[in-house]
N, C-alpha and C positions, 0 to 999 in steps of 0.2 A: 132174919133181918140181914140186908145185904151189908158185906162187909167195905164199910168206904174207904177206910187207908187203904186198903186192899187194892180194889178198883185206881184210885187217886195217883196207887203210887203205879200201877201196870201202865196207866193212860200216861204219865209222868218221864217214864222209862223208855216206853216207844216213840214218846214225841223228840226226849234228847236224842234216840238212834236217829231218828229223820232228820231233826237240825242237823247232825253230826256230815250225814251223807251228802246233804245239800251244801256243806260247806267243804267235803272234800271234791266234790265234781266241779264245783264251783274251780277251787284252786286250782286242779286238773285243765279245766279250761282255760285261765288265766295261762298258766304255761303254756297250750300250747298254742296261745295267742302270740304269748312275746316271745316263745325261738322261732315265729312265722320270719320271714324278714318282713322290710317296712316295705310297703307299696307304693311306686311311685304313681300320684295322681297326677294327671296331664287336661290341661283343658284343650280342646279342639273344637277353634273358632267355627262357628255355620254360619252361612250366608246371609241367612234369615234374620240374623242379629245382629244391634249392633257394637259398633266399636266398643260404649259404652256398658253395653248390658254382657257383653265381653268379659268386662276389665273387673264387674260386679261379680260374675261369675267366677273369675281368678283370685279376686281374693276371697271370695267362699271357699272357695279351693285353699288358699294360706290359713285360715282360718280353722278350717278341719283339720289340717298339720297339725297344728298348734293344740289344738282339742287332744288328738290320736298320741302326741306325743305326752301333752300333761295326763292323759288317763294312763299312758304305757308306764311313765313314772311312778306312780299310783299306786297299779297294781305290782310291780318290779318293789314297794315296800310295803306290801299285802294294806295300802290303807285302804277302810272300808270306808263307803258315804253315809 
């Protein structure tokens, strides 16, 4: 008869190693998101559009600042979602 703590606890063991790793590459990445510097995003009016869908554009643009900045927060006090 197959032994099941046995099995239970090997399957149990290698799944904490996997959590474990995915949360150090994880952190790895966060770092080296936030010593990236910030990026400045620039909108650059086209002809094709207008003033209006312009000015909609621009603040999409403030709006992902504001995004970029409350995630970099975030992550800078490791909170998870």
């Amino acid at each position: 008869m197959p032994d099941y703590k046995k099995m239970y606890l090997t399957l149990f063991r290698a799944t904490e190693q996997a959590i474990n790793t995915l949360i150090e590459a994880q952190r790895a990445c966060e770092e080296l998101y936030i010593s990236e510097p910030e990026t400045e995003l620039q909108v650059v009016p086209l002809p094709d559009r207008t003033k209006e869908e312009n000015k909609q554009l621009a603040e999409e643009v403030r709006l992902h600042k504001k995004v970029q900045t409350f995630l970099r927060s975030r992550v800078r006090r490791n909170v998870c979602f």
